[in-house]
Structure formats: structure tokens, C-alpha cells
C-alpha positions in Angstrom: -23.7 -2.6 43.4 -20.4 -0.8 42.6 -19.2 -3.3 40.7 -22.4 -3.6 38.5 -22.0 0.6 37.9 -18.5 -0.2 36.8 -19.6 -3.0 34.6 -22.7 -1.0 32.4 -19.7 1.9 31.8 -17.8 -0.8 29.7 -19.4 -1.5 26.1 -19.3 -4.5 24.3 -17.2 -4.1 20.9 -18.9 -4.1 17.8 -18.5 -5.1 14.2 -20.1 -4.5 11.1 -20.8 -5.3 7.7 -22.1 -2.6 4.8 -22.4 -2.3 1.3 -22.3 1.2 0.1 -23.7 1.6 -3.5 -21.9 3.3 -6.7 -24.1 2.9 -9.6 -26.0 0.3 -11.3 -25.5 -1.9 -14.0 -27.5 -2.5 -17.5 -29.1 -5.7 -15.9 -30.0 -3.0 -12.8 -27.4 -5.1 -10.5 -26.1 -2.8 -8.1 -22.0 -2.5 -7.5 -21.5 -1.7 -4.4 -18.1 -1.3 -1.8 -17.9 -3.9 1.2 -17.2 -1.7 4.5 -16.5 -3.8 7.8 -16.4 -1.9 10.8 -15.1 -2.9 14.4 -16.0 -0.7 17.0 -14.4 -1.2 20.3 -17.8 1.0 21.9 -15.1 3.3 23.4 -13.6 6.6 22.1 -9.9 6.5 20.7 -7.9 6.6 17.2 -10.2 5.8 14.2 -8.0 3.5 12.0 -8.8 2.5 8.4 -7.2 -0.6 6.5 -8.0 0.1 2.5 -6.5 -2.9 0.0 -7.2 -3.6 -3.5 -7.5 -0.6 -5.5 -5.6 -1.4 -8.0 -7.6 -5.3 -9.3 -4.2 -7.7 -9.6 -2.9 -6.5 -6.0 -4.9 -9.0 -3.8 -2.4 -9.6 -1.4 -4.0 -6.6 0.9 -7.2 -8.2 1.5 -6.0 -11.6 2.8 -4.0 -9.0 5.7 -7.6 -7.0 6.1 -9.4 -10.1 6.7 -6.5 -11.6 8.9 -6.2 -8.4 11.3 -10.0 -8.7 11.2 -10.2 -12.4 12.9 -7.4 -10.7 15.3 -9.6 -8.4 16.6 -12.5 -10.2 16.6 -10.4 -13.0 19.2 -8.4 -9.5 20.8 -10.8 -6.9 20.5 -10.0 -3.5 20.7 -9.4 -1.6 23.7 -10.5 1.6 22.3 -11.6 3.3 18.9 -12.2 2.3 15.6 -11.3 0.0 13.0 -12.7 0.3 9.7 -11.5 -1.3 6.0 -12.4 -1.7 3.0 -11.2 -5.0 1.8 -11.7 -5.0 -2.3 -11.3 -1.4 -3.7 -11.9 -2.0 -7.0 -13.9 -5.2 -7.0 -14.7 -4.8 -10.9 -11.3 -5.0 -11.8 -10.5 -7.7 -8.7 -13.3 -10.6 -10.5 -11.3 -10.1 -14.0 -7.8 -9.3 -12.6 -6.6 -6.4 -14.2 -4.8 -3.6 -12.4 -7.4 -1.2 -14.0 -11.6 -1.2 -13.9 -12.3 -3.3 -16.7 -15.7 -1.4 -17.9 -13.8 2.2 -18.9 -9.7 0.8 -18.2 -9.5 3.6 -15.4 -7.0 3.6 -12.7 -8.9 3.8 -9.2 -5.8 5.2 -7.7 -5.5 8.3 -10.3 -9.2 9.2 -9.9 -9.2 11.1 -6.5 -10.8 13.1 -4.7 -13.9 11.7 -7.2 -16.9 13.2 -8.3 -20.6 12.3 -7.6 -21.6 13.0 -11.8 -18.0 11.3 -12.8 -16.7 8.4 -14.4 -17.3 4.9 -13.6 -13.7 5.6 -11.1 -14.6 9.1 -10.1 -17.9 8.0 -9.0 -16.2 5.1 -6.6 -13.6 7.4 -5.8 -15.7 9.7 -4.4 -17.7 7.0 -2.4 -14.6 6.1 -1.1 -13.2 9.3 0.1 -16.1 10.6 1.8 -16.8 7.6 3.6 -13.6 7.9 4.9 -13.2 11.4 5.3 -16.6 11.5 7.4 -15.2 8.9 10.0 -12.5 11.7 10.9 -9.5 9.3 10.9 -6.4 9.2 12.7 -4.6 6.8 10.1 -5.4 5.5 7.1 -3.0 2.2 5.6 -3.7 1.8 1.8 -2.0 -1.8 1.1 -0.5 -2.3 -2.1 1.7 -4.9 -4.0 4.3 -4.7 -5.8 5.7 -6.5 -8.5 5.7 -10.4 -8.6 9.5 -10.0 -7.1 9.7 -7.4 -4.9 10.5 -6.6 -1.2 7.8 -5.0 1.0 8.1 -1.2 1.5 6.2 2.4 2.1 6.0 5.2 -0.4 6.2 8.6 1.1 4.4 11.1 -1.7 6.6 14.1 -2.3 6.2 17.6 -3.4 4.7 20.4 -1.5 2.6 18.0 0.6 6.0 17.3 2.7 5.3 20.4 4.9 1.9 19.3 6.2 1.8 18.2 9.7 -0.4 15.2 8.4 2.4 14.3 6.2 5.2 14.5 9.1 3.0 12.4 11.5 2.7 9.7 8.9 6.1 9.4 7.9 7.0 9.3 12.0 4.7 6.3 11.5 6.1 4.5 8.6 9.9 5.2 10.0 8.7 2.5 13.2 7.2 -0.4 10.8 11.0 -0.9 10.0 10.3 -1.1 6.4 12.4 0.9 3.9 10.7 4.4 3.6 10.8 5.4 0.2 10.1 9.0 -2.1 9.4 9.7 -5.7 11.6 12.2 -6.9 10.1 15.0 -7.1 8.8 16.7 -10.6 5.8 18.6 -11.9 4.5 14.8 -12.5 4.9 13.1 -8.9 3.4 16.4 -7.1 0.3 16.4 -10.1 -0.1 12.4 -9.0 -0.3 13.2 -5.3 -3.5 15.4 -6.4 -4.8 12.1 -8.1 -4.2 9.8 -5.5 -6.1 8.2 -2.5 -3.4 8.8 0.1 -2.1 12.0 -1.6 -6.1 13.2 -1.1 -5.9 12.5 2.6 -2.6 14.0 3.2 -3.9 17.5 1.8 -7.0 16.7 3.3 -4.7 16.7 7.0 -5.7 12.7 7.0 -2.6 11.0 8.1 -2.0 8.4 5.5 0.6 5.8 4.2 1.1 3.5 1.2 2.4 0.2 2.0 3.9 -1.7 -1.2 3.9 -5.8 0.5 5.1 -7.6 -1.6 4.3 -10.0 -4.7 1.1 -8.8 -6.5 -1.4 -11.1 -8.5 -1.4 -14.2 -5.8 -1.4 -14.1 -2.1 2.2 -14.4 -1.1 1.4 -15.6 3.0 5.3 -14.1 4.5 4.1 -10.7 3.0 0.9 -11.4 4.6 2.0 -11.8 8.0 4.2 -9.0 7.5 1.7 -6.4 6.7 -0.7 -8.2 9.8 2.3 -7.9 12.4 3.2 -3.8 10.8 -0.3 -3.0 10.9 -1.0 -4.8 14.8 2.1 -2.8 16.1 0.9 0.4 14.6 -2.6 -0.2 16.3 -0.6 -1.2 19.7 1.8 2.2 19.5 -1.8 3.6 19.4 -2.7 2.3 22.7 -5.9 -0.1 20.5 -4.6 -3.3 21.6 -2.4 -4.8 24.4 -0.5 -7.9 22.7 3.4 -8.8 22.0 3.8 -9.7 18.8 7.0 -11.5 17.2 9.2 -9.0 14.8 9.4 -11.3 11.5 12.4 -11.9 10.2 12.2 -10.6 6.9 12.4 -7.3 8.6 15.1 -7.1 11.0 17.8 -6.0 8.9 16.5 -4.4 5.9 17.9 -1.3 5.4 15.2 0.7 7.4 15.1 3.9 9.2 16.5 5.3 6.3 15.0 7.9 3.7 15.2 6.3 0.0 14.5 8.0 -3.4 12.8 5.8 -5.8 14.8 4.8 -9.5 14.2 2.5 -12.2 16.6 3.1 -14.4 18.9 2.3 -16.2 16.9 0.5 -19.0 18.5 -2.0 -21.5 19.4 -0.3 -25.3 18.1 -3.4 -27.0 15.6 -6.6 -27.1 16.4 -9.8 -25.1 16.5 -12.5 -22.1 17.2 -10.5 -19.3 19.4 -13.1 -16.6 19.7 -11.2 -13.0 22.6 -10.4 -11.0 21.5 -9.4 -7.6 18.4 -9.9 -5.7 15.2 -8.0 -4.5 16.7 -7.0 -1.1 20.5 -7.0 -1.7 22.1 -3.4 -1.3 24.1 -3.2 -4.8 27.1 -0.6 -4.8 27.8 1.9 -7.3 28.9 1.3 -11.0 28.3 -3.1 -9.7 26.3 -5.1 -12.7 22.7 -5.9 -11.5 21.5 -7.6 -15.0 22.3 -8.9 -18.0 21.0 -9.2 -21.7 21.5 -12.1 -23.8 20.0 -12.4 -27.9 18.8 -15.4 -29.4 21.5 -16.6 -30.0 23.0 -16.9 -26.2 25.1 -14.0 -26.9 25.6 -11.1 -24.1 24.7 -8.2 -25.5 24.7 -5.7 -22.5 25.1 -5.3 -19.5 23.3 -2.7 -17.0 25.4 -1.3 -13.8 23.6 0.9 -10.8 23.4 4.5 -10.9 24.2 5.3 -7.2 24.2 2.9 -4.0 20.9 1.4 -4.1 18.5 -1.2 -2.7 17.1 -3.3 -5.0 13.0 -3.1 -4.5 12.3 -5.6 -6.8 12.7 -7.4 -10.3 10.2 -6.5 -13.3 7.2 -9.0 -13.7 9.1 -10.1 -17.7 12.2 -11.6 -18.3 12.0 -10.2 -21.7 14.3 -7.0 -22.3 12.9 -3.9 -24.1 14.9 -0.9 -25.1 12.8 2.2 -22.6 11.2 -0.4 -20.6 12.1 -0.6 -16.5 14.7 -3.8 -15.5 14.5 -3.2 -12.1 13.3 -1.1 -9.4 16.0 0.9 -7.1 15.8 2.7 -3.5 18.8 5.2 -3.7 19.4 6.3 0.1 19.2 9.9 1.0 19.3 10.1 4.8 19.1 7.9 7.7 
């Protein structure tokens, strides 16, 4: 008998599967947001997993659907999980960074509005479905250019003294991924306002951005990367019991160390652009990281880093323009 008391006191977990509508169409389809929830039946953290809000970063939704099958085979020991898998699905079926129908970014279109745009309407959606769930974390998951190493962005500006803000960086500083700021101008602290995860911070959400990798295709080492980052974070959370193998492309990265992000300096003229160091490599001071060449085969300049810097990634063009980013720098700050 005590044994069956014990038993009925244990829930089975739960997942499911919504579509939350945003408006309809001329030919009165309805677009609508894929939710998938997994519901462990006890109380504990409420995680979300958001990917895809920008259309050509599809990377994020092969880790949601992977951490997904997880749980379903592990499921969790307490809490929540929810995600949204495709963000911007309009701009995901034509792939284009942007929703195709009014070439607005999702990400700049936050908190939303109910009588907005096209984005502010599904930003809205968005944020109060999450916002309503009360979360503990939320993991936006981003890629980066097509050459790029994976690593967090930490918003900056007056958001930095939340608490919300101090427990998600604690959070990103244990993934063992470079953590890494925007400097911080009238711009970056007007773009927090804009953003999903800058919403949630001022909202007292807990909330980072994860940049994994290679945008446009489904790169699988950055996939298994974000799935292992975003197992350990529910395991620090007491969600799940399970040892997981560190991957190697993060054991000696340059992490637990406060970057500032840099893309400059840019290239005075028009060319082929031939590298000199690698997404990844830490590049000294005043060393060459590119070159330009004209049509001819002729170098015509060469750029040198500003400051000690990790090299994030490589643009997506080998073509140089004068004003136009070369590569994309982590200038470290702190450790």
C-alpha cells in the first residue's frame, strides 16, 4: 500500500505540441509559431530554447529538436522545458536573415505590439508567451557567420546592473565558451531595448545569446556543441542526472574570460581578400590577419590587429570593400 501512495505522488512527464497564431494571410492561411513543451509533471526551473529568429541561422533548430529527443529518452527530473524551434518561419522557407513580406528584422522588433507590424505582431506573440511561463532561463541560439567559432554575447549598457543580467552571465561564464560584450554606445544600449534577450533582461528574465557557429546550413560539431552547453546548463539546474563528454572544440578556447567585440580594421580599397590567421587563433597586437590583392595579383594592403584579440570569425565574402567588416575580433578585457 505504501509503495502504491509513493507511486501516484510521481507524475508522468509530458510533452507538447502548439501552434500559436499571428495573423492571416490574403489566401486566409494562418501563420502561426510551433511551441513544444516538455513538462517533467514536477515543479522546478522553467527553461526555454528559442532558435531561428533571424531566417538564414538554422543551425539552432537541429540543437532544439536534438535536446528534444534527449529528453524524451532522459526525461526530466523536474520543471519545464519549452522552445520554439523556427522564430521567424517566413523568413526560414525563403532563407533570408529578415521576414521576407515587410524585410523586418525579428530581433529588432521587441517587446512587439498586438496592432504592429508584420514583426511586432510576432514579437509580441513571442514575448508574452514566454514572459507568461515565468522562466528561469531563456537560450536564444544564433549563428554566426559561415566561418566563425561558437560564442555568447553579453548585451551591455545600463542592463549590466540587473540581477537578471549578473545571473545570466554567471551562466554563460560555465558553458566554457568565450563571453563576449558590445562596446558600449548610445547604439548597443538603444539595441538592447530592441532585442529579444535585451527585453527579458529588463524584464528580470535571465537570458543569454548563444552565437554556434556557421549560419545558412547545419554545421553537426556546432550542433553537438550547443546540445552538450545547453544539457549541462539543465544538469547545473538539478533537470537532469546524466555525464556528458566536454567536446573538444571547447577545452581550450580562451574562456572564462570577458571579451569586447571589434570588427575593424576594414580594408581602404576593393579586392581578393587571402587570410592570415584563423577563426579561433588568438592574434597579437600590430600581427597581419589579412591580406588584399587587385586583379592583377598585386598586394595592395595589408590589415594588422588593433589590440590582442581572438579571432570570432571570417566575413561570409572573400571580396574586399573599402567600410565593409574583414573579420570579426574578441579583444579581452578581464579574466
Amino acid at each position: 500500500m505504501a509503495f502504491m501512495e509513493n507511486s501516484l505522488l510521481i507524475k508522468k512527464p509530458r510533452i507538447k505540441q502548439k501552434r500559436l497564431s499571428i495573423l492571416t494571410g490574403s489566401d486566409l492561411s494562418i501563420k502561426r509559431l510551433a511551441l513544444i513543451e516538455h513538462d517533467s509533471g514536477l515543479n522546478g526551473p522553467v527553461v526555454w530554447l528559442t532558435a531561428c529568429i533571424h531566417g538564414d541561422e538554422v543551425g539552432g533548430i537541429a540543437i532544439v529538436h536534438e535536446v528534444l529527443s534527449f529528453l524524451r529518452k532522459n526525461p526530466l527530473l523536474r520543471g519545464k522545458v519549452f522552445a520554439f524551434p523556427i522564430l521567424n518561419a517566413m523568413a526560414f522557407e525563403v532563407g533570408t536573415r529578415d521576414i521576407p513580406i515587410t524585410n523586418e528584422d525579428l530581433n529588432r522588433s521587441f517587446p512587439g505590439s498586438m496592432r504592429g507590424t508584420v514583426g511586432e505582431r510576432t514579437a509580441h506573440k513571442i514575448f508574452s508567451t514566454i514572459v507568461d511561463t515565468h522562466p528561469t532561463l531563456v537560450l536564444d541560439l544564433h549563428n554566426d557567420w559561415l566561418r566563425s567559432i561558437p560564442y555568447i554575447i553579453l548585451d551591455s549598457g545600463k542592463i549590466e546592473s540587473k540581477e537578471s543580467y549578473k545571473i545570466a552571465a554567471k551562466i554563460g561564464r560555465k558553458t566554457n565558451l568565450p563571453l563576449v560584450k558590445e562596446p558600449f554606445s548610445q547604439k548597443s544600449n538603444e539595441l538592447v531595448n530592441k532585442t529579444l534577450v535585451g527585453n527579458l533582461l529588463l524584464n528580470d528574465i535571465p537570458a543569454l545569446t548563444l552565437e554556434l557557429g556557421t549560419s545558412q546550413i547545419v554545421d553537426e560539431k556546432h550542433v553537438s556543441l550547443g546540445v552538450y552547453i545547453i544539457l549541462e546548463i539543465l544538469k547545473s539546474l538539478q533537470m537532469i542526472d546524466v555525464n556528458l563528454k566536454m567536446p573538444e572544440e571547447i577545452k581550450n578556447n580562451f574562456s572564462n574570460k570577458i571579451y569586447i567585440y571589434n570588427d575593424k580594421p576594414y580594408f581602404s580599397q576593393t579586392g581578393l581578400i587571402r587570410y592570415l590567421a584563423k577563426p579561433g587563433q588568438l592574434i597579437l597586437k600590430g600581427k597581419p590577419f589579412a591580406s588584399l590583392y587587385n586583379v592583377f595579383g598585386k598586394l595592395t594592403e595589408t590589415l594588422f590587429v588593433e589590440n590582442d584579440s581572438l579571432i570570432l570569425g571570417h566575413n561570409d565574402s572573400s571580396v574586399g570593400i573599402p567600410g565593409n567588416p574583414v573579420a570579426a575580433f574578441a579583444q579581452v578585457i578581464s579574466s
